[in-house]
C-alpha positions as CSV (number, residue, x, y, z in Angstrom):
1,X,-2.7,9.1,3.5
2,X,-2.9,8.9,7.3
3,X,0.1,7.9,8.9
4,X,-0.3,6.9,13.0
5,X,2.5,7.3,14.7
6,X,1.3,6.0,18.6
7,X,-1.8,3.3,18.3
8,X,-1.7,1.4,21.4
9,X,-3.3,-1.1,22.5
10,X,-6.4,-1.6,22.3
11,X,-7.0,1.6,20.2
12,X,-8.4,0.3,16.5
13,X,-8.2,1.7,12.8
14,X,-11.0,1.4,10.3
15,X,-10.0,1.7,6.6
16,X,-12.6,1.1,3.6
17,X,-12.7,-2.1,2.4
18,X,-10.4,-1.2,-0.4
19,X,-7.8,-1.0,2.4
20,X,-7.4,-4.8,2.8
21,X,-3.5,-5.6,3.2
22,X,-1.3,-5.7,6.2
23,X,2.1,-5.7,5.6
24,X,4.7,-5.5,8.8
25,X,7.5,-3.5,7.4
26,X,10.1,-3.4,10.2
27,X,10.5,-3.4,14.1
28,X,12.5,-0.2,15.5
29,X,15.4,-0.8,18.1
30,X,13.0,0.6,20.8
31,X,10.6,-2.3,20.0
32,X,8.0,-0.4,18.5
33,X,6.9,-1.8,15.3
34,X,6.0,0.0,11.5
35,X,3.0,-1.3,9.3
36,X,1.7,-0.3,6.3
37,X,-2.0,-1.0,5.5
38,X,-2.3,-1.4,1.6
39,X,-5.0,-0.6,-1.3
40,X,-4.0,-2.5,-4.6
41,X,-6.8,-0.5,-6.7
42,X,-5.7,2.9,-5.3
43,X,-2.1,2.3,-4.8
44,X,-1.8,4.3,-1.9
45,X,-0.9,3.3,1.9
46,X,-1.4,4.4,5.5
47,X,1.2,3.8,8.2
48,X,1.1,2.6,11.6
49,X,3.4,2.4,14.1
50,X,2.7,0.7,16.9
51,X,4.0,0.7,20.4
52,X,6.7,-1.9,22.1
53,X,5.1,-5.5,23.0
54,X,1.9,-5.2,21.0
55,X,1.3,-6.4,17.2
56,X,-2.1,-5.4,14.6
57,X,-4.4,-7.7,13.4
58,X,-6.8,-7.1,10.6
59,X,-11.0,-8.3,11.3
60,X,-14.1,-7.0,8.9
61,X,-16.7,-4.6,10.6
62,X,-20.9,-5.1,10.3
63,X,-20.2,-2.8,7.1
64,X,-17.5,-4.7,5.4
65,X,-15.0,-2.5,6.3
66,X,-11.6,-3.4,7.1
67,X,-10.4,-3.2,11.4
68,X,-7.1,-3.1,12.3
69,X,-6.5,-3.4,16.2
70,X,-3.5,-3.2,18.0
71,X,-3.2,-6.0,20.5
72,X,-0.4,-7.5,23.1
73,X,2.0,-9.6,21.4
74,X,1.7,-13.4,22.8
């Protein structure tokens, strides 16, 4: 599975719909935080890690897929 190891903000992930859990999995000592982006039918994962100061949140695209985007933490 994919496994991101920079996504910064404003950069965005699209997963098929299948792909529909966000799960924050721990914040490293240099700020920089690791999800995992879940599919219960296929049991399999893709990692993200995400820069210092900046969090994902998951939307739906036009097509139903699932958009994770990397925004500033508020």
């Amino acid at each position: 599975m994919f496994q991101i190891e920079d996504m910064e903000c404003g950069e965005t992930f699209t997963t098929h719909e299948d792909y529909d859990q966000l799960e924050f999995i721990s914040e490293h000592p240099t700020g920089e935080k690791r999800f995992h982006v879940n599919s219960p039918s296929a049991n399999r994962r893709h990692a993200i890690l995400v820069e210092a100061g900046s969090t994902i949140i998951q939307a739906l695209d036009s097509d139903g897929n699932n958009l994770y985007i990397c925004l500033p933490e508020m």
